[in-house]
C-alpha positions in Angstrom: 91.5 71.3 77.8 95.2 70.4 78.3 97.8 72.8 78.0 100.3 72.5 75.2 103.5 71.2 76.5 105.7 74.5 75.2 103.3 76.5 77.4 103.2 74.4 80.5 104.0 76.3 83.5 103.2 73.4 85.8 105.3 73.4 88.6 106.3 77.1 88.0 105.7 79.6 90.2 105.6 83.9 88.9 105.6 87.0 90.9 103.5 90.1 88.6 103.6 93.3 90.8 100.6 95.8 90.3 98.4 92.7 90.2 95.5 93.3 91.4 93.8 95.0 88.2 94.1 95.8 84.6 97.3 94.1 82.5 98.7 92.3 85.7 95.7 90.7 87.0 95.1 89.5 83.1 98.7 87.7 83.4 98.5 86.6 86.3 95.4 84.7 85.4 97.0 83.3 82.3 99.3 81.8 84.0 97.6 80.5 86.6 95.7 79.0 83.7 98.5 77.3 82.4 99.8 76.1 85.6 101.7 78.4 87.6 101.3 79.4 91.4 101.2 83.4 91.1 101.9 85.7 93.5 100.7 89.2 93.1 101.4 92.7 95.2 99.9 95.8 95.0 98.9 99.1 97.3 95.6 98.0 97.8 94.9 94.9 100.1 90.9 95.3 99.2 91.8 95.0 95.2 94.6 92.0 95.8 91.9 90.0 98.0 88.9 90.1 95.0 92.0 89.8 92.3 93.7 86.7 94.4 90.4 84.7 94.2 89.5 85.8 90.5 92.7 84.3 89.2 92.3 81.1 90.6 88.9 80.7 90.6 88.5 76.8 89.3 92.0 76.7 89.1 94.1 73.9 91.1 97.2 76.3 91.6 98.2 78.3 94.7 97.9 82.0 94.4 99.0 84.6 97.4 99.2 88.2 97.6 100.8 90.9 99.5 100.6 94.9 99.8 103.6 96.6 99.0 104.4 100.6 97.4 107.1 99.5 94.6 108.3 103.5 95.4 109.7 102.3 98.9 113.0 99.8 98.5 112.3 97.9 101.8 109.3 97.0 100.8 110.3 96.2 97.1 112.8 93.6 99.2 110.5 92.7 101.5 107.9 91.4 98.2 110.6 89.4 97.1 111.9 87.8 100.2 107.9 87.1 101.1 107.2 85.8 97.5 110.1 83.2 97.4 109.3 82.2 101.1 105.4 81.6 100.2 105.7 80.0 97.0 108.9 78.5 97.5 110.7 79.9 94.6 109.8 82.6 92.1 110.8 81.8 88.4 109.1 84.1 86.8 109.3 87.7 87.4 106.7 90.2 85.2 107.4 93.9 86.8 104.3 95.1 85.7 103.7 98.5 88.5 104.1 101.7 87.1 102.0 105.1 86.7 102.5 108.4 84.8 102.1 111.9 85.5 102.2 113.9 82.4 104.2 117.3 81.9 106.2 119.0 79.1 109.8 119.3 79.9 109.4 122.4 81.1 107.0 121.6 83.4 108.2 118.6 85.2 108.7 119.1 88.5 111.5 117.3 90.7 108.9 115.3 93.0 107.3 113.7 90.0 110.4 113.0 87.9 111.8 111.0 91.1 108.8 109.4 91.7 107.9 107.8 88.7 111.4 106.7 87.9 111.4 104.8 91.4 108.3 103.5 90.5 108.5 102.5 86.5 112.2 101.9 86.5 114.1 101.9 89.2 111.9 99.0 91.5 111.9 96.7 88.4 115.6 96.8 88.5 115.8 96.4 92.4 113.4 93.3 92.4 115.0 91.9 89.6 118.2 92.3 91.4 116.7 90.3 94.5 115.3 87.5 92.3 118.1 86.7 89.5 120.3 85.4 92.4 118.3 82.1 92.9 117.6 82.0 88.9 120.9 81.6 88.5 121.5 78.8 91.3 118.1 76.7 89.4 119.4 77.7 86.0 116.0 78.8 84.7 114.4 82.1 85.1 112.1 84.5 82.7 111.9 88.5 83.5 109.1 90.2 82.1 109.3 93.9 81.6 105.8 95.7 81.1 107.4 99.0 79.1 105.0 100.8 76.4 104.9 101.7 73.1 106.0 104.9 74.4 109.3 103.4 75.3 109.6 103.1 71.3 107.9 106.3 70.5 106.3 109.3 72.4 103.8 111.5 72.4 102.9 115.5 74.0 104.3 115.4 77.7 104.9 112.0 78.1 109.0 112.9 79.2 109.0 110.9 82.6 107.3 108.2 81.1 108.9 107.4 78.1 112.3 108.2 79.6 111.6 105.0 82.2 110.2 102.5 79.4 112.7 103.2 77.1 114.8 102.6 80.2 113.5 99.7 80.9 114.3 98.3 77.1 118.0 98.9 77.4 117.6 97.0 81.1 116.2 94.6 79.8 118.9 94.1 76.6 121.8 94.4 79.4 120.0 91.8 81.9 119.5 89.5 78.7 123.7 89.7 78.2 124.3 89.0 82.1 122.0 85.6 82.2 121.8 84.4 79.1 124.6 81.6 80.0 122.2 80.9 83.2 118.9 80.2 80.9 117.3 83.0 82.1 115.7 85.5 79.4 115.1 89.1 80.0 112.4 91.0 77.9 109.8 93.6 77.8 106.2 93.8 76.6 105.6 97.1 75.1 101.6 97.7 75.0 99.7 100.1 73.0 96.7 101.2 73.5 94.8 98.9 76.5 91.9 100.5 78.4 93.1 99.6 81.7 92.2 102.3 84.7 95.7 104.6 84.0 95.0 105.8 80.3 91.1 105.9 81.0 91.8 108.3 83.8 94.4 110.1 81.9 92.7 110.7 78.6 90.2 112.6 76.8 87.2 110.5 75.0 89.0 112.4 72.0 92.7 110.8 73.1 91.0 108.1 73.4 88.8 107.5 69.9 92.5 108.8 68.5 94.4 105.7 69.9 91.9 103.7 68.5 91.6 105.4 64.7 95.4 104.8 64.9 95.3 101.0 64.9 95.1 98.4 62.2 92.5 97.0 64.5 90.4 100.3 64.6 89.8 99.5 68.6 91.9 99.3 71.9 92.9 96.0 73.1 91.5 94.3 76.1 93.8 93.3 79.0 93.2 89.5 78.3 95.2 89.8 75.0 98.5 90.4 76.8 98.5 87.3 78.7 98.9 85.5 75.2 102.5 87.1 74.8 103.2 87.3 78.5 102.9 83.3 78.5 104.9 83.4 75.4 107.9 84.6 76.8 107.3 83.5 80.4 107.5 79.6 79.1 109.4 77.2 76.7 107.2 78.8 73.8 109.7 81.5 74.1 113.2 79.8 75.3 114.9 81.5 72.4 114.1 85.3 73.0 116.2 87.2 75.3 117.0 91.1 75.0 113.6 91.9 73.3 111.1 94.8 73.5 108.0 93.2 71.6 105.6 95.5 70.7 101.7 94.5 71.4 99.5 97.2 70.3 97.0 96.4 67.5 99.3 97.6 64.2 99.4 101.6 65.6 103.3 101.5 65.0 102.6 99.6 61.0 101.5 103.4 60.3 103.7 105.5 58.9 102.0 108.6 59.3 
């Protein structure tokens, strides 16, 4: 089937870090499906070798890998210096790594607070620092955000967490302001409730069946159904939004109570 010309990403190519499973490997397959060469990183070389040859499985696009902990800033500059050399360029950026550790205010200790901001926040500004540079010099770029809901909202000890997507919202509004004039666009996707491995490990069948009661939908979304507004925003489809946090999550925030 051919690819509608606004979401052609032919010639393209898109770095997603934390590739190798859940909501990145589901991007990174979408846009290998609509073009792209993809490059994906991740701690574990076992899960980026199956993941690599899932995404372009039938596919006529180039897809690479490398291991890298988005905690340590050499190897956060290492990724991008590897990606752009392997593919050639990187165009699209989706900084999708991240984790939580939950604890009430009172409880947060100072290993975990520094931790997870490095991880959810801070290496998603350092790569996109490395990458914009030769965005700017093509005059075309796209950076993809993966916040959260609860970068819009919050729930019981979710304070490191929410503190870095909401971050990442007002990064991504600034970043928009810096590049607009170089056609690069800056956004976030802000998911609700997916069943990836982090909220299935973190949650109660309770928490769970909760998230899920909470929808319009009545059910938690699969990880395919990002790659629909991931594409959106990484191609022409969505030229004209910059400095956005779009919220994917089923209706759970069209209830008011």
């Amino acid at each position: 089937m051919p690819i509608h010309p606004l979401f052609d990403l032919t010639g393209k190519a898109a770095l997603v870090t934390g590739g190798s499973k859940g909501l990145g490997k589901a991007m990174a397959r979408g846009f290998a499906e609509a073009g792209a060469d993809v490059f994906i990183s991740s701690r574990s070389e076992k899960e980026l070798i199956a993941a690599a040859k899932e995404i372009g499985e039938g596919l006529n696009v180039k897809v690479e890998w490398m291991v890298a902990d988005m905690i340590d800033r050499a190897q956060v500059k290492d990724l991008a210096d590897e990606a752009a050399k392997r593919l050639g360029k990187i165009d699209i950026l989706v900084n999708n790594a991240g984790s939580n550790q939950p604890q009430a205010i009172d409880e947060i200790t100072d290993e975990a607070w520094d931790r997870i901001v490095e991880l959810d926040l801070t290496s998603c500004m350092a790569l996109t620092r490395y990458l914009v540079p030769a965005m700017k010099e093509r005059m075309w770029g796209r950076v993809i955000h993966i916040s959260s809901v609860l970068g819009v909202g919050s729930k019981e000890k979710r304070n490191v967490y929410s503190a870095c997507k909401a971050g990442l919202i007002g990064l991504a509004k600034a970043s928009a302001i810096d590049l607009g004039t170089y056609n690069i666009t800056v956004n976030c996707l802000c998911p609700g409730p997916f069943l990836t491995d982090l909220p299935g490990t973190l949650l109660s069948p309770a928490e769970k069946q909760a998230f899920s009661d909470r929808t319009a939908l009545k059910r938690w979304g699969q990880p395919r159904e990002l790659a629909g507004p991931a594409l959106m925003l990484a191609s022409d489809a969505g030229s004209y939004i910059t400095g956005e946090a779009i919220i994917v999550d089923g209706g759970a925030f069209a209830r008011a109570l």
